[in-house]
BAMARZA-843328 format. One line per field, with one value per residue (C-alpha): x, y, z; residue number from 0; chain. Coordinates in nm, 3 decimals, m for minus. Example, Ala and Ser with C-alpha at 12.3 -4.5 7.8 and 13.67 -1.06 7.14 Angstrom:
residues 2
x: 1.230_1.367
y: m0.450_m0.106
z: 0.780_0.714
num: 0_1
chaine: A_A
END
This chain:
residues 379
x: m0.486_m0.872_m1.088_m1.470_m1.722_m1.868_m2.245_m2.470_m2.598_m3.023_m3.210_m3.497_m3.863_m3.905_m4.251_m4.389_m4.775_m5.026_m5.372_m5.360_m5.012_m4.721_m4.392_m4.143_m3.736_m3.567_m3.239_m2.949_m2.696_m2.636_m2.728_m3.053_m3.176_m3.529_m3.801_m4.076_m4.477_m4.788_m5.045_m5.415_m5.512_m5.833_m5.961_m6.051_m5.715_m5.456_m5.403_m5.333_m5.135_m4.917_m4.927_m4.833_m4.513_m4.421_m4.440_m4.235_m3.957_m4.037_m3.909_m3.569_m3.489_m3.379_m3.504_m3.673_m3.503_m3.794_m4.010_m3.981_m4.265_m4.274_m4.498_m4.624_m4.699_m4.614_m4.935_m4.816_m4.720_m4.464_m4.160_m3.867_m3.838_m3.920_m4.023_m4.437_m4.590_m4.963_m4.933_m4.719_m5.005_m5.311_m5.092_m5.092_m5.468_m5.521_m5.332_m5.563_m5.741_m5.370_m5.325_m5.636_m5.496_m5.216_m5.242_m5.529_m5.366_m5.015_m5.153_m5.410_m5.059_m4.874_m5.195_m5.181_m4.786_m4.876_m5.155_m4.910_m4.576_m4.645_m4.357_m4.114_m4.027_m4.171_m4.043_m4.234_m4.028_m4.175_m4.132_m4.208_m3.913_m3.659_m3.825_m3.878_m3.583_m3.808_m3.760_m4.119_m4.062_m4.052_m4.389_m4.622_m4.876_m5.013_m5.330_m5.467_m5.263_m5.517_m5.496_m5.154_m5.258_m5.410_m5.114_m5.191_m4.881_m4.592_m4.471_m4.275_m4.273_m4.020_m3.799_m3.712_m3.544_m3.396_m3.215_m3.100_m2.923_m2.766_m2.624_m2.528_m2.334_m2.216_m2.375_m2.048_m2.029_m2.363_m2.342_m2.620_m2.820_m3.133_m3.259_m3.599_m3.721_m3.919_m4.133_m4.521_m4.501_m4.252_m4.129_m3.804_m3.588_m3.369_m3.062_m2.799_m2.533_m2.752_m3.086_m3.421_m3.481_m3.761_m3.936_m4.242_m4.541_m4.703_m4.984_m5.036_m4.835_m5.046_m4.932_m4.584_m4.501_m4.674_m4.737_m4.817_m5.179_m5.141_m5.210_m4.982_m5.043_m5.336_m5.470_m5.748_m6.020_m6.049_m6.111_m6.360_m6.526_m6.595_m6.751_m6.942_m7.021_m7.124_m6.861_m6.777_m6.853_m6.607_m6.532_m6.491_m6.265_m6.073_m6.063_m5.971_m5.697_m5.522_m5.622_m5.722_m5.536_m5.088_m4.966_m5.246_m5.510_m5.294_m5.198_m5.573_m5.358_m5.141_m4.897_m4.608_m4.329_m4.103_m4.505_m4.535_m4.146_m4.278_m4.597_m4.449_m4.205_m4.500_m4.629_m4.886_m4.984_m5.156_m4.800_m4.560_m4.809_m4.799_m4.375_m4.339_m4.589_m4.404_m4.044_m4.146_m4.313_m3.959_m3.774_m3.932_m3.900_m3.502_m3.500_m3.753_m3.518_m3.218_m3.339_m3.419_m3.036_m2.903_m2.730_m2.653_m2.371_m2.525_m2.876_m2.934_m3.248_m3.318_m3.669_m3.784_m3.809_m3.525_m3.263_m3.399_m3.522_m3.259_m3.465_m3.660_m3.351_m3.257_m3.543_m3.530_m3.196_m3.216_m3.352_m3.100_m2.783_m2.846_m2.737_m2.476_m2.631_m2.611_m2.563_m2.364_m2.541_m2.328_m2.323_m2.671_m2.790_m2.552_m2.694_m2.357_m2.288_m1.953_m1.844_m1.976_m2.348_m2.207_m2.396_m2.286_m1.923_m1.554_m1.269_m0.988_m0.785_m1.129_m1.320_m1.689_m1.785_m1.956_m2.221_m2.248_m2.572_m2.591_m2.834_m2.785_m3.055_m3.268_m3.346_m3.584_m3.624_m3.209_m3.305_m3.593_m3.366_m3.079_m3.319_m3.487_m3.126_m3.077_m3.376_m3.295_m3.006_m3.134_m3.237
y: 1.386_1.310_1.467_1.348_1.540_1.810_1.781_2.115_2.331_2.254_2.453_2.596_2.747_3.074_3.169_3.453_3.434_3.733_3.772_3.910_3.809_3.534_3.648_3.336_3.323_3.051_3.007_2.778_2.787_3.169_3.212_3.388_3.276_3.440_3.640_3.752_3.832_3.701_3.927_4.026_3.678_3.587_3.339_3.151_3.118_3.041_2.688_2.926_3.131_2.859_2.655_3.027_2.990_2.650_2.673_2.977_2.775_2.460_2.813_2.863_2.487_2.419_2.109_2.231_2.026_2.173_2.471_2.650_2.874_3.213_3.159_3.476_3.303_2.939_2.966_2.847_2.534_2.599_2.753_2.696_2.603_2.285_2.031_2.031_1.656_1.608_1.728_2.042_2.158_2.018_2.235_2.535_2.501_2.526_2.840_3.069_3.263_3.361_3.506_3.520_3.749_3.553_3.159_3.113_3.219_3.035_2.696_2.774_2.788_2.485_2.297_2.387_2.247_1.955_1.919_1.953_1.849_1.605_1.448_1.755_1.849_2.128_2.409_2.653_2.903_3.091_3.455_3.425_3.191_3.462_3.568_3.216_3.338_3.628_3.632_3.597_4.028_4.068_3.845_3.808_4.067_4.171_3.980_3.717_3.401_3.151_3.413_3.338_2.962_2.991_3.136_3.520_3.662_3.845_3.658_3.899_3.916_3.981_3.730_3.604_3.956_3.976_3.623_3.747_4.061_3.847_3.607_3.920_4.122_3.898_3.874_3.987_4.273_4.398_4.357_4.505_4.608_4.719_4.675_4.855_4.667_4.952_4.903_4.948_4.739_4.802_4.674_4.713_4.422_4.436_4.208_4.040_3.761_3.726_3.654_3.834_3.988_4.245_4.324_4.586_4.381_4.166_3.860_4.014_4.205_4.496_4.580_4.773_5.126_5.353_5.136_5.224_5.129_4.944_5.112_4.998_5.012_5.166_5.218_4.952_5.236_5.335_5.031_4.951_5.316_5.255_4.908_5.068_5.347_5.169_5.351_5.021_4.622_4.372_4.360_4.709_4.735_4.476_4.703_5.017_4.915_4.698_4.881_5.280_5.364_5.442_5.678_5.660_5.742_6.018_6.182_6.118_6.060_5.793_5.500_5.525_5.697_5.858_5.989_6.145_6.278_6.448_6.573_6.750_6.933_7.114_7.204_6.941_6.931_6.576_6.405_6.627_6.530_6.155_6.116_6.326_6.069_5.816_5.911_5.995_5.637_5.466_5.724_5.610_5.228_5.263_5.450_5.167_4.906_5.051_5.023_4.680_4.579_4.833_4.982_5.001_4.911_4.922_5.064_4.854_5.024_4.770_4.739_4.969_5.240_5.164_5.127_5.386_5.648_5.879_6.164_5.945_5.789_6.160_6.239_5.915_5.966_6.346_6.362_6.046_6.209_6.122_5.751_5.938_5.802_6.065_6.045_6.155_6.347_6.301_5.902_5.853_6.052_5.758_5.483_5.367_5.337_5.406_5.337_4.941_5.077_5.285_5.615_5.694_5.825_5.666_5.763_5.917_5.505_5.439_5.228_5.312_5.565_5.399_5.332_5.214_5.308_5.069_5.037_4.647_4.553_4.245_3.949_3.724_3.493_3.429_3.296_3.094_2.876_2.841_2.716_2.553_2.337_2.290_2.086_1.960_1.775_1.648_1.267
z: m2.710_m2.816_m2.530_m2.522_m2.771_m2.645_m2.592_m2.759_m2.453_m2.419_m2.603_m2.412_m2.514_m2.186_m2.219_m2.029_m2.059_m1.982_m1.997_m2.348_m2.477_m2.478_m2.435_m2.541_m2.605_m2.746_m2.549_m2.585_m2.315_m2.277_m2.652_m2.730_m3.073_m3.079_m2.906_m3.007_m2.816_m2.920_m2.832_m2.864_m2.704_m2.573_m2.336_m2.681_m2.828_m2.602_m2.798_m3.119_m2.971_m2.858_m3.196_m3.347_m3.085_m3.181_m3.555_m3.499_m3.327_m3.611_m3.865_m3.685_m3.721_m3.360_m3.136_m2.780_m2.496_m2.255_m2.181_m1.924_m1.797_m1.538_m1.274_m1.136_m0.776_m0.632_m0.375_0.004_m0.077_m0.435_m0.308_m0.530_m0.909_m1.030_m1.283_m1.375_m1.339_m1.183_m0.851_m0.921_m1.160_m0.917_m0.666_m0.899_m0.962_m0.589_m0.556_m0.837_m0.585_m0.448_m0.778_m1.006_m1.270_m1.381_m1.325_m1.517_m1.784_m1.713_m1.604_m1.962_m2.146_m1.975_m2.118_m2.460_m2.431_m2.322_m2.564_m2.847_m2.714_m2.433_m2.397_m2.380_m1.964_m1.869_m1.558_m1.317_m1.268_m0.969_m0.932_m0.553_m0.482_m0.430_m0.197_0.027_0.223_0.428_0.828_0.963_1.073_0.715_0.585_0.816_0.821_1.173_1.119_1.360_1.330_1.142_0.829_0.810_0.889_0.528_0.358_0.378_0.405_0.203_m0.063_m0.273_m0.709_m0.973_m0.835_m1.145_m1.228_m0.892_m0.939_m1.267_m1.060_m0.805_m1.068_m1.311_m1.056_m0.775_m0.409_m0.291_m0.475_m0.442_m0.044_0.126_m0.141_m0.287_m0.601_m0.769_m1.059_m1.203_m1.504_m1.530_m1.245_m0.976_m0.647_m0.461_m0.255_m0.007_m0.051_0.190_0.095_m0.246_m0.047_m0.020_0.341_0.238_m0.037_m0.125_m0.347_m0.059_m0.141_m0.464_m0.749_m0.625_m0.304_m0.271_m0.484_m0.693_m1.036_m1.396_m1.380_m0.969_m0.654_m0.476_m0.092_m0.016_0.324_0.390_0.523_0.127_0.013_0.294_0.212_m0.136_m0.078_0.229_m0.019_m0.301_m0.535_m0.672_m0.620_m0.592_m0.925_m0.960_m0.696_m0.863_m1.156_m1.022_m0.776_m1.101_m1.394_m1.307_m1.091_m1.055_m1.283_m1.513_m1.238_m1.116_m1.443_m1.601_m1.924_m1.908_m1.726_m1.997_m1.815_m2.124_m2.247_m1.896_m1.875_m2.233_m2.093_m1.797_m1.993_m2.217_m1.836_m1.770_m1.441_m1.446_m1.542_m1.314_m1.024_m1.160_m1.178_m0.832_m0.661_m0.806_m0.699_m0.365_m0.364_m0.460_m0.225_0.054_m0.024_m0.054_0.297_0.415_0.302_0.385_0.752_0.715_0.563_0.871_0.545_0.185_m0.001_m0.352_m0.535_m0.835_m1.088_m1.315_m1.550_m1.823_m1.617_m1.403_m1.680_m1.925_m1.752_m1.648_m1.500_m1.327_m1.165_m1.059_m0.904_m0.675_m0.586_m0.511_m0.149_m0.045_0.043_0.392_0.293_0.095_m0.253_m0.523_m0.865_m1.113_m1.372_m1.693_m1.569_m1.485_m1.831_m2.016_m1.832_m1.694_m2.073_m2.049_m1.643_m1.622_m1.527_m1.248_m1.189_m0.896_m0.958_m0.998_m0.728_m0.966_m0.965_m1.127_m0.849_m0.752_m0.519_m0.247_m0.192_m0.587_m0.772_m1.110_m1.434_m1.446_m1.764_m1.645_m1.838_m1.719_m1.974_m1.936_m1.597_m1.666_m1.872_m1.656_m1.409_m1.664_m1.797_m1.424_m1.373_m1.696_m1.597_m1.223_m1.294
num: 0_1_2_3_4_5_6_7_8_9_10_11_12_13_14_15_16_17_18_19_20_21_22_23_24_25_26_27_28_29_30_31_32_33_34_35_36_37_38_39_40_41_42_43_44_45_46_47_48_49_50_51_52_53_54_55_56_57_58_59_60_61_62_63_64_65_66_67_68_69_70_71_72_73_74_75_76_77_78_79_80_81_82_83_84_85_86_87_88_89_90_91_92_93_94_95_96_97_98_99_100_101_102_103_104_105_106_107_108_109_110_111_112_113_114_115_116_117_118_119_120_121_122_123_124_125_126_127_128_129_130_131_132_133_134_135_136_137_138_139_140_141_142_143_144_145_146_147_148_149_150_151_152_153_154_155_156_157_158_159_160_161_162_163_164_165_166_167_168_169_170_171_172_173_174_175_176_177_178_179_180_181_182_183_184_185_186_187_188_189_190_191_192_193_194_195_196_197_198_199_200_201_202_203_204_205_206_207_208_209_210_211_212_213_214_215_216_217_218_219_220_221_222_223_224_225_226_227_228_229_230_231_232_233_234_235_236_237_238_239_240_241_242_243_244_245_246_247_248_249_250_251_252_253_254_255_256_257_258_259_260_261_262_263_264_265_266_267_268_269_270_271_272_273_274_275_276_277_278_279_280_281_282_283_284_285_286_287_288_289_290_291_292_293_294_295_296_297_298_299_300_301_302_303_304_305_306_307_308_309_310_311_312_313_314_315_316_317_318_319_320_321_322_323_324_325_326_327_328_329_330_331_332_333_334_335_336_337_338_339_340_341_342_343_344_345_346_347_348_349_350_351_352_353_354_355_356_357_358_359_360_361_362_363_364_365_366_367_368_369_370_371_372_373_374_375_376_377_378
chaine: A_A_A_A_A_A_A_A_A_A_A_A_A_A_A_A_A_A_A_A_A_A_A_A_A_A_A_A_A_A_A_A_A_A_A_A_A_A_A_A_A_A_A_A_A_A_A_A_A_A_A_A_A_A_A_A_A_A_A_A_A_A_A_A_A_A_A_A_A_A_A_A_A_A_A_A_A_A_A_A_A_A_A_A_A_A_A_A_A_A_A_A_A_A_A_A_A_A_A_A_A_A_A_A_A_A_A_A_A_A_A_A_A_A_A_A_A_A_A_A_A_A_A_A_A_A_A_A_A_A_A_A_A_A_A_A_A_A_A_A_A_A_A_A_A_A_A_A_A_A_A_A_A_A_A_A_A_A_A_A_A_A_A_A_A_A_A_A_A_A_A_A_A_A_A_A_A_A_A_A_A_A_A_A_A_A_A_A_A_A_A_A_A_A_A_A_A_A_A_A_A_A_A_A_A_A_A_A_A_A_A_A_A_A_A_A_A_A_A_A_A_A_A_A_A_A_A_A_A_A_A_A_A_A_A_A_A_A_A_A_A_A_A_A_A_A_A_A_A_A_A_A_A_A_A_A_A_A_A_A_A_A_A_A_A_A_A_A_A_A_A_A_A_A_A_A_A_A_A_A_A_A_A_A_A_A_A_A_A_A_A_A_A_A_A_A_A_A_A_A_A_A_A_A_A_A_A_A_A_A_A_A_A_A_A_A_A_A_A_A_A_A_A_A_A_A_A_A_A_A_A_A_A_A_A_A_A_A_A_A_A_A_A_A_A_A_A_A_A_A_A_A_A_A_A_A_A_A_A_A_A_A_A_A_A_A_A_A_A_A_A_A_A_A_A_A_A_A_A
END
C-alpha cells in the first residue's frame, strides 16, 4: 500500500541574544544540527553578528523555515508565544523600560533578520509566558492599585526552561513540584498540573535568589539609603544590584560556582561565605514554595549549577528533611547518571523515593522551536 510522502520536519534558526553575545541552534524537528555563540558584540555590530549567524547556517547547507527568538519579557500586554508582524514588535518596543537590559538587544536582533531575510516568519518566544498562569496572591505586589494599573507586578523568567521541564518529565509525574533553574542567574517555580503558581524573579530578572553577579531581593531601605546617601546614582545602582553584587560581591573574587567550590576547599573565606549565602538563599525558596503548592511531590535542579553541581545540590537539600527531601550521596555525586536523574533514592522494586529530587538538563533552545514549528503550522 503507497502511504503519502512524508514531509521533512521545519528547520528552525533559536537565537538567544545578549547584550554582548548571540546564542543560536539550528533545529529540525527534535534534531539539533548546530550551535554555536557569537560573542564580543557591541551596540555597533549586531547586523554582523547576525550575517556571521546566517552565513554559518548558508555552511551547513540546510534551508531556515523560520527564526525563532527568546524574549526575555513580553511587557503587560505579550503574554503567550507568537508570530512577530508590526504590532507585536511596536508592542515589544513599548515594553523596554519593563526590561531595559535585554530588549534592546532582542528587538536590535529581530531587525537585523528582517533586514536580511525578510520574508522568513519570525517567533517571540517569551520567557514570562509560563508564568501568565499566576493567581493575583502570587503577582501582585502590595503596592497601591494604579502601580499595578501600569503593569508593575510579578511576571516571572526562565519560562522557557521551565516549559522545557514540564514537557521533558510529564506534569503528572512531577505533581506538585518545584523546580530551581540555577545558573549565574537563578530562580525557583512552583508547579501544579504543569502550570506556574509561584515563582521567585519578580518585574525584573533581578528580583528572587542569590545570583552570580544579581542581588536578588533586596530590602528597599538599602536601595533608598544609598540614593539618599549618595553612594551611587541611578546608574550606579543599576550597576551594582546587576553586575557587583551575588556571589561575586560576596566572595570579592568571583560568580563561577565550580571556581568558588575550588576556592573554599584551599580555605577561602570569601567563597565559603559566597556558596553558604547562596544555599541558604535556594533553601528558603523551596520551603517558600512548598507552602505555596501545600506540598511537594518532586524537586527538579536544572541549569548549570543545578545539573552540575553536586555539592551545591547537597548543601540545599541538607536542612530539608522536614519535607522529607534528602539526597542520596552516591546518586546526587553521579547526577542521576545512572537512576533516570533521580537523586533522591530508589525503593528496593526500583521506584523513586518520594518525594523525587531529579537533575533534568534544560534546553531552551529545544523549546523555542517547538513553539516556533507550532506557530509555524497555524494558518
Amino acid at each position: 500500500m503507497v502511504g503519502q510522502p512524508i514531509a521533512p520536519p521545519p528547520t528552525v534558526l533559536c537565537l538567544n541574544s545578549g547584550s554582548s553575545s548571540i546564542k543560536y541552534a539550528v533545529i529540525s524537528g527534535e534534531e539539533e544540527i548546530a550551535r554555536d555563540v557569537i560573542g564580543d558584540l557591541t551596540d555597533h555590530d549586531r547586523s554582523d553578528a547576525v550575517a556571521r549567524v546566517i552565513a554559518a547556517v548558508d555552511d551547513l547547507g540546510v534551508t531556515i523555515n523560520a527564526v525563532g527568538h527568546r524574549i526575555v519579557h513580553g511587557g503587560p500586554e505579550l503574554t503567550d508565544h507568537l508570530r512577530i508582524d508590526a504590532d507585536v514588535l511596536a508592542t515589544l518596543r513599548g515594553a523596554v523600560e519593563f526590561a531595559p537590559l535585554h530588549l534592546p538587544d532582542e528587538l536590535a536582533t529581530i531587525d537585523a533578520i528582517t533586514e536580511r531575510a525578510p520574508d522568513v516568519l519570525q517567533v517571540a518566544c517569551l520567557d514570562t509566558a509560563f508564568h501568565r498562569t499566576l493567581p493575583e496572591v502570587a503577582r501582585r505586589f502590595a503596592l497601591p492599585g494604579r502601580f499595578a494599573a501600569q503593569g508593575i507586578r510579578r511576571y516571572g523568567f526562565h519560562g522557557l526552561s521551565y516549559e522545557y521541564i514540564v514537557d521533558t518529565v510529564g506534569a503528572q509525574r512531577l505533581g506538585r513540584a518545584v523546580i530551581a533553574h540555577l545558573g549565574s542567574g537563578a530562580s525557583l517555580a512552583a508547579v501544579a498540573n504543569g502550570a506556574s503558581m509561584d515563582t521567585t524573579m519578580g518585574l525584573t530578572p533581578t528580583g528572587g535568589v542569590v545570583m552570580g553577579t544579581r542581588t536578588g531581593d533586596l530590602d528597599p531601605g538599602v536601595l533608598l539609603h544609598l540614593l539618599r546617601t549618595g553612594a551611587v546614582d541611578q546608574d550606579g545602582l543599576a550597576h551594582l544590584v546587576d553586575h557587583e553584587s551575588g556571589l561575586l560581591g560576596l566572595s570579592g573574587s568571583t560568580a563561577e560556582v565550580q571556581a568558588l567550590l575550588a576556592a573554599r576547599s584551599t580555605g577561602d573565606t570569601g567563597a565559603a561565605r559566597a556558596l553558604a549565602v547562596f544555599a541558604y538563599s535556594v533553601r528558603k525558596a523551596i520551603g517558600s514554595l512548598v507552602a505555596a503548592l501545600g506540598g511537594i511531590d518532586t524537586l527538579v535542579f536544572t541549569g548549570g549549577v543545578g545539573e552540575h553541581a553536586a555539592a551545591v545540590r547537597a548543601e540545599i537539600v541538607s536542612s530539608l528533611g522536614h519535607l522529607d527531601l534528602t539526597l542520596d550521596p552516591l546518586d546526587n555525586a553521579a547526577h542521576g547518571a545512572a537512576t533516570g536523574g533521580v537523586i533522591s533514592g530508589l525503593e528496593p522494586d526500583g521506584e523513586a523515593l518520594l518525594p523525587v529530587i531529579l537533575v533534568v538538563p534544560t534546553n531552551e533552545e529545544a523549546m523555542i522551536a517547538r513553539h516556533t514549528v507550532r506557530l509555524l503550522s497555524e494558518v
